[in-house]
C-alpha positions as CSV (number, residue, x, y, z in Angstrom):
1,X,293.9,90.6,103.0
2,X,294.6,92.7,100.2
3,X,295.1,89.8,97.7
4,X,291.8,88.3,98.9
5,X,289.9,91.8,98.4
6,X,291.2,91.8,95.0
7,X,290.1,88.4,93.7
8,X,286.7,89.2,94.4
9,X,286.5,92.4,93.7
10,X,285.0,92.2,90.2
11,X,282.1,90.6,92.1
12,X,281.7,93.1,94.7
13,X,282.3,96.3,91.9
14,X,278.9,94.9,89.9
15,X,277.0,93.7,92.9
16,X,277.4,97.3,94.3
17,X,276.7,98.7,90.5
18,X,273.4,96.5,90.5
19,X,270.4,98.4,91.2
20,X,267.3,95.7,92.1
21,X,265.0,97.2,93.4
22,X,262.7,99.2,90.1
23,X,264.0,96.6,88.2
24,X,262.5,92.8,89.8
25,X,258.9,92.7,91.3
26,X,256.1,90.2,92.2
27,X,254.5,90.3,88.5
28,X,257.8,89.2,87.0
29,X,257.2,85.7,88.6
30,X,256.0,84.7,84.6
31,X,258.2,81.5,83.2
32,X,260.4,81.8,80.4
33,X,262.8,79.5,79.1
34,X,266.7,79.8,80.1
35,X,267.7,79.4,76.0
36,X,266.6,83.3,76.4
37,X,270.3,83.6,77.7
38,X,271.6,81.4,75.3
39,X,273.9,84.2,73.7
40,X,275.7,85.1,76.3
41,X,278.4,82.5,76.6
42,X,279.8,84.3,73.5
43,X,279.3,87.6,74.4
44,X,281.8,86.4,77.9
45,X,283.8,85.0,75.3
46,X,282.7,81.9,76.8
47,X,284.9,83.0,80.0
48,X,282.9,81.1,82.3
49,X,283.7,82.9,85.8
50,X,282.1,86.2,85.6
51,X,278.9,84.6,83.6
52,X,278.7,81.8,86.2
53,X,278.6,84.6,88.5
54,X,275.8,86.7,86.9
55,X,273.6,83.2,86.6
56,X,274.2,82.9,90.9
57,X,273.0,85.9,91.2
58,X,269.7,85.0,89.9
59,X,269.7,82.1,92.1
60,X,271.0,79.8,88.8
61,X,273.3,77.2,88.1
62,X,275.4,78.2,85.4
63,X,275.6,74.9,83.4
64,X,271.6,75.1,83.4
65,X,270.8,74.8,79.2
66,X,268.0,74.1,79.3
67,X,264.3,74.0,81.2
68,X,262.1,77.2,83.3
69,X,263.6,80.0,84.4
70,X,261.4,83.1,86.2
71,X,260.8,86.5,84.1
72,X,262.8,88.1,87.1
73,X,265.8,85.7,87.1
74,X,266.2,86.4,82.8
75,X,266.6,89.8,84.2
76,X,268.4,89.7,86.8
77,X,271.2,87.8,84.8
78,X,271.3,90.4,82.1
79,X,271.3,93.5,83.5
80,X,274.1,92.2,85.6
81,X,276.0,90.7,82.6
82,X,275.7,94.5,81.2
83,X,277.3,95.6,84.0
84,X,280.1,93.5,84.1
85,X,280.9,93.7,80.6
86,X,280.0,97.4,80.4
87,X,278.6,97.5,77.3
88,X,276.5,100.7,76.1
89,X,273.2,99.2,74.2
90,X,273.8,95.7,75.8
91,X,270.1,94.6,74.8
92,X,271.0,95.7,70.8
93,X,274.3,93.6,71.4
94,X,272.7,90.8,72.5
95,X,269.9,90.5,69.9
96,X,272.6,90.5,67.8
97,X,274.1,87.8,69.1
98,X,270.8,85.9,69.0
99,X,270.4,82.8,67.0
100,X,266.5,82.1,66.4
101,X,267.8,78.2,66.1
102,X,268.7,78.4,69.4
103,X,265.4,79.0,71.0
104,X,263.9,75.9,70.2
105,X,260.1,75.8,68.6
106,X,260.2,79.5,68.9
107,X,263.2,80.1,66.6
108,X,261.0,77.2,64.6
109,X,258.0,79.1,64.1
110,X,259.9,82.4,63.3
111,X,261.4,80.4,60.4
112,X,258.8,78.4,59.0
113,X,256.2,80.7,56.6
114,X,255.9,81.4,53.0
115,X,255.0,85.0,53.7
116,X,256.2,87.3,56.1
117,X,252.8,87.2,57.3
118,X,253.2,83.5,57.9
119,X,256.1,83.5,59.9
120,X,254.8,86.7,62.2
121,X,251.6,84.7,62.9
122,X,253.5,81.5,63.7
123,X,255.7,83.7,66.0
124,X,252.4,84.8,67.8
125,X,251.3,81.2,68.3
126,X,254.5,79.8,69.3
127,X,255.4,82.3,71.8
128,X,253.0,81.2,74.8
129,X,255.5,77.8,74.7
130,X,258.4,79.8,75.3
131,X,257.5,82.8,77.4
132,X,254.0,83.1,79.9
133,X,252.7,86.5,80.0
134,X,254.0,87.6,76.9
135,X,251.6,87.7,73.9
136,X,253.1,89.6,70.1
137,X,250.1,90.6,67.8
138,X,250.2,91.3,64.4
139,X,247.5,93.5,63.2
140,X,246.7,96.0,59.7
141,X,245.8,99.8,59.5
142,X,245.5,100.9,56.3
143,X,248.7,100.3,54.4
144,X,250.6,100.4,58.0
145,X,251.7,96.9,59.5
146,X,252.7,96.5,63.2
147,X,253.6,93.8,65.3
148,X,253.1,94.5,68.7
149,X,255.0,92.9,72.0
150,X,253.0,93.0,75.5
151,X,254.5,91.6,78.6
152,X,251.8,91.2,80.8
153,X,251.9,92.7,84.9
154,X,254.2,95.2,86.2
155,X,256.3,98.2,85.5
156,X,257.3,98.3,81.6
157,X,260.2,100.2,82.9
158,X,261.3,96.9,85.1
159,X,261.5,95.0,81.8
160,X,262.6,97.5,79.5
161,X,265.8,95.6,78.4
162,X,263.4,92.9,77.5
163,X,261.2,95.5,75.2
164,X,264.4,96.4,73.9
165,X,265.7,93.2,73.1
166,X,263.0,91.4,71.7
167,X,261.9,94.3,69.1
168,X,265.5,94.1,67.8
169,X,265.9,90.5,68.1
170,X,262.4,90.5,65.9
171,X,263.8,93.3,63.4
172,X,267.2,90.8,63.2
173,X,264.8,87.9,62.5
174,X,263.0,90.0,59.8
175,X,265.8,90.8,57.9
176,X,267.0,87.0,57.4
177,X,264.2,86.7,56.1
178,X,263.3,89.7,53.5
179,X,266.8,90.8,53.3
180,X,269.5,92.5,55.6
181,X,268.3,95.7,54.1
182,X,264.9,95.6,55.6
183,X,263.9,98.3,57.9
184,X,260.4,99.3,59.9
185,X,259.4,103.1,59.6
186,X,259.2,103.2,63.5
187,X,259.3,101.7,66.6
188,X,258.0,102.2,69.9
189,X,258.4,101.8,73.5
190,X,256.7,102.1,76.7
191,X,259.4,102.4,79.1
192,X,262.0,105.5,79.7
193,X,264.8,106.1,77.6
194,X,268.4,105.1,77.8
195,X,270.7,107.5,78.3
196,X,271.5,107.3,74.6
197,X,268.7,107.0,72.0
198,X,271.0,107.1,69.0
199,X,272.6,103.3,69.3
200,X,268.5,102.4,68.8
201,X,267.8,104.4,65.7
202,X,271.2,103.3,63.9
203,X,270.1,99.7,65.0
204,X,266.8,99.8,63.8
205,X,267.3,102.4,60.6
206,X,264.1,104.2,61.7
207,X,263.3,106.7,64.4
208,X,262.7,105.6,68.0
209,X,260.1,107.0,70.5
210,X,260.2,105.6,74.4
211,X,257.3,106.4,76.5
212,X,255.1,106.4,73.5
213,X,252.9,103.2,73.6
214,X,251.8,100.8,75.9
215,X,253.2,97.8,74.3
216,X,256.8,97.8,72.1
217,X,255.4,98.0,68.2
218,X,257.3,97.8,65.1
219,X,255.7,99.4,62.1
220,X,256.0,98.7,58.6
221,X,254.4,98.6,54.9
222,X,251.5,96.2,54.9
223,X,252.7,95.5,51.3
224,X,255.6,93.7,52.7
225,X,253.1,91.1,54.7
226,X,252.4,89.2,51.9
227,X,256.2,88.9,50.2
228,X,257.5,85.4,49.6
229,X,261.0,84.7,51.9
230,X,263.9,82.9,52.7
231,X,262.5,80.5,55.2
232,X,262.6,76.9,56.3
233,X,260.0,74.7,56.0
234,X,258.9,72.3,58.4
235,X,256.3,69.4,59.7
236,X,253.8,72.1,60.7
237,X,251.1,69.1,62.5
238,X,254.3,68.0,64.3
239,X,255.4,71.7,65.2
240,X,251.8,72.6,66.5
241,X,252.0,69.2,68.7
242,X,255.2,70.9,70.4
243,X,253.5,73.7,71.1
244,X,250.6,72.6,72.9
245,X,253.2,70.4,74.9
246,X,255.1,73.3,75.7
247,X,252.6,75.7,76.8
248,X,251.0,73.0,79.4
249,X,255.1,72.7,80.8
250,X,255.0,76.8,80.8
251,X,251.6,76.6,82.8
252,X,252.8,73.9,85.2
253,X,256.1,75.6,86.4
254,X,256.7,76.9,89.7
255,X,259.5,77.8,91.8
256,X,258.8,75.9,94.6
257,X,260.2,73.1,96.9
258,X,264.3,72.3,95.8
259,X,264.5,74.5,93.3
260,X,263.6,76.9,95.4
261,X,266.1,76.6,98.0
262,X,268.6,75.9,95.7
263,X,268.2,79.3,94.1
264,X,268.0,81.1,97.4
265,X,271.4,79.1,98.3
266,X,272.8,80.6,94.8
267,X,272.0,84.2,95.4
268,X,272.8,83.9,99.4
269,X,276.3,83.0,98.1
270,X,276.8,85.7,95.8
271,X,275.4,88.1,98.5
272,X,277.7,87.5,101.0
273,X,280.2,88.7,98.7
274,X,278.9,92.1,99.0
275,X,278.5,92.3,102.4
276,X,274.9,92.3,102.4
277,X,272.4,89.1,102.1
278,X,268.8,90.9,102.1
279,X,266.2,88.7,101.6
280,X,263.4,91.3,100.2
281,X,266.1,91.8,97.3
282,X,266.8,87.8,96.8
283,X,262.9,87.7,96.6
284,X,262.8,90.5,94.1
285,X,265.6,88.2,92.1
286,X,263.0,84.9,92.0
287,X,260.0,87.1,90.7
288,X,258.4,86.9,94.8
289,X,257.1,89.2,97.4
290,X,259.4,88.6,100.6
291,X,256.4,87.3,102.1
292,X,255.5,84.7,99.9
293,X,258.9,83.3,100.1
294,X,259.4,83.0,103.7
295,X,255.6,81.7,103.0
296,X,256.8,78.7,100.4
297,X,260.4,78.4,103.0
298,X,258.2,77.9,105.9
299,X,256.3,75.2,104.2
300,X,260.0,73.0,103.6
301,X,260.5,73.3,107.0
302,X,262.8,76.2,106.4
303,X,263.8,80.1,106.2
304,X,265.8,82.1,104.7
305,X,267.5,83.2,107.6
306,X,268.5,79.3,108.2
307,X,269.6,78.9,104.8
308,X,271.9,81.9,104.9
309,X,273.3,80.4,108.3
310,X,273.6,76.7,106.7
311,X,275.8,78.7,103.9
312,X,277.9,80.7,106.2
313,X,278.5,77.6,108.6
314,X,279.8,75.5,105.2
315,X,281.5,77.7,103.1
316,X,283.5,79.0,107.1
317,X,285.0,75.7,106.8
318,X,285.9,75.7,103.3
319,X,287.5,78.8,103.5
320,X,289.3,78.1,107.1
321,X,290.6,75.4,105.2
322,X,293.2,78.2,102.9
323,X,296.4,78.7,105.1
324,X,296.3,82.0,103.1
325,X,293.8,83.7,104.7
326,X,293.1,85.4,107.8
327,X,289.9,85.2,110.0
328,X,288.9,88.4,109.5
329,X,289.5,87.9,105.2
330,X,286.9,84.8,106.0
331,X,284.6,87.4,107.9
332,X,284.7,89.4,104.7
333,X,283.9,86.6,102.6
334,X,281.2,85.5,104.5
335,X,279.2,88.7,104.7
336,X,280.4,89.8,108.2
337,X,280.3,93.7,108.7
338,X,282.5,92.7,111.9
339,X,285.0,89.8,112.6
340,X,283.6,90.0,116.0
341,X,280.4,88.4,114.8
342,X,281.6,86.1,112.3
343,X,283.8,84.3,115.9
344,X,280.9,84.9,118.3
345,X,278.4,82.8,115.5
346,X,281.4,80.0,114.4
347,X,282.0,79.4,118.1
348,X,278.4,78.9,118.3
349,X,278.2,76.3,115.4
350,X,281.4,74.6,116.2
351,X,281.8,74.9,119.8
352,X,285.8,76.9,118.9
353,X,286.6,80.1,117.1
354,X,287.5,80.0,114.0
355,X,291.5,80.5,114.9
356,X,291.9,77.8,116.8
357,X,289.7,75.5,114.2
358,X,291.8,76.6,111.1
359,X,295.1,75.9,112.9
360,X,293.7,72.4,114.2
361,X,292.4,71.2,110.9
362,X,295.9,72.2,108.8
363,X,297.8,70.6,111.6
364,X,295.4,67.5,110.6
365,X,295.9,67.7,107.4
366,X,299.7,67.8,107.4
367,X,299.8,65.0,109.6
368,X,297.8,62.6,107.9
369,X,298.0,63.7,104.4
């Protein structure tokens, strides 16, 4: 049992670490597109089993690389992918990381102005294609510049890693293109602070206030607006004819019908692991109230106490299948806070305990394999 507990136990460490419930609401249902995650292969260094693990619990399929992921999910995968890599700053890291070729029409926008100006305006009408909800404003006081990023609904402290990372991955972007030397005179936030401020103001060069606006704002000299850069250029009518496309597939996403229970099947398995599948905090995951999930199950003919059943029932028998563990190990695994349970439900399901079923399907096995 011991060798079992220990193969998992990364999992169980972060799920335990993982706190959902400020951080995943209702009003983070909005769509974004999964290239938002696109950096973290190599932060993993592209180890694949504790990022597949952080993308099932948000109810995703780790090979996913592209298509409409909800607000909620992109968060959900994040702040667990902090966790298990335990990085201090991880939102800094990861706009470092970030390649603005990498997210598609966005990136393309961000790239594709004579003038700073240019390219922050482009940014603004680019970014309904890639994120809903989400609206960045560039506007002029004087000989102040600031660009200004709103996520629309909910607690700004839910989505502060967002905030975070999107002002620094727009400071990144800005420096490509006026010069890695480039730096804003401030920036703001609307959520609470980290537990340490200084990582921010040696990222951004410039001092750093949270709980000080309503949106994230980055501001700079106007003069620098109207500066020539280092940008691409691009077929601008074709460009604008992407974005149009891309805000009507933005508008037209839901998480409904398959995808639906296919996400509630992801984060069911990666609940089990902890001992506890809760179905207010696997709604909280999707960007849902609890009620309008069982609302939108109900309507496939399901729930999501029958889909955490179906899961049990089929990964009992995969697991029954290892001579190496015990029934009470497969309890574990399962979720079970008692072995007495997990028999009493596989009896149920299978008309034999679980004992008597491992024993007769190895004894199968050896005889006709």
């Amino acid at each position: 049992m011991e060798r079992f507990l220990q193969s998992f136990s990364w999992r169980i460490q972060a799920q335990n670490q993982l706190i959902i419930g400020a951080v995943l609401e209702m009003s983070h249902r909005s769509p974004v597109r999964v290239s938002i995650l696109h950096m973290l292969p190599q932060l993993f260094d592209q180890r694949e089993g504790p990022l597949a693990a952080a993308y099932q619990r948000a109810g995703l399929d780790y090979s996913l690389s592209n298509g409409i992921i909800t607000r909620a999910q992109a968060l959900t995968v994040f702040n667990y992918s902090a966790r298990l890599l335990g990085v201090d700053a991880f939102s800094l890291t990861c706009a470092s990381a970030a390649d603005p070729a990498r997210l598609g029409l966005l990136g393309l926008a961000l790239t594709s102005g004579l003038t700073l100006r240019q390219c922050l305006q482009n940014l603004s009408r680019a970014l309904p294609a890639f994120e809903a909800g989400a609206t960045t404003i560039l506007s002029v006081r004087g000989d102040e510049a600031s660009l200004s990023h709103h996520l629309s609904g909910g607690d700004p402290n839910a989505a502060g890693f967002l905030y975070e990372g999107v002002a620094a991955f727009l400071v990144q972007a800005i420096r490509r293109l006026m010069g890695p030397g480039w730096r804003p005179t401030l920036v703001l936030f609307p959520h609470r602070p980290p537990p340490r401020v200084q990582p921010f103001e040696e990222f951004f060069g410039a001092p750093v206030r949270f709980e000080a606006a309503q949106t994230s704002i980055i501001r700079f000299p106007a003069a620098q607006l109207d500066k020539r850069v280092s940008s691409l250029q691009s077929n601008e009518a074709l460009m604008w004819e992407q974005l149009q496309l891309g805000v009507r597939e933005m508008a037209s996403f839901e998480l409904a019908g398959e995808l639906l229970v296919g996400s509630c099947e992801n984060i069911i398995d990666c609940m089990m692991m902890s001992g506890k599948v809760s179905l207010p905090a696997a709604a909280r995951t999707l960007g849902l109230s609890a009620r309008s999930m069982q609302r939108q199950l109900s309507a496939l003919e399901t729930s999501f106490e029958e889909l955490t059943e179906r899961r049990r029932r089929q990964k009992a028998v995969e697991l029954l299948g290892n001579p190496n563990l015990r029934v009470a190990e497969v309890a574990i695994a399962l979720g079970y806070s008692d072995s007495a349970h997990f028999i009493r439900a596989f009896r149920r399901w299978y008309g034999e305990p679980p004992a008597q079923f491992s024993l007769r399907s190895r004894m199968s096995a050896r005889f006709f394999g």
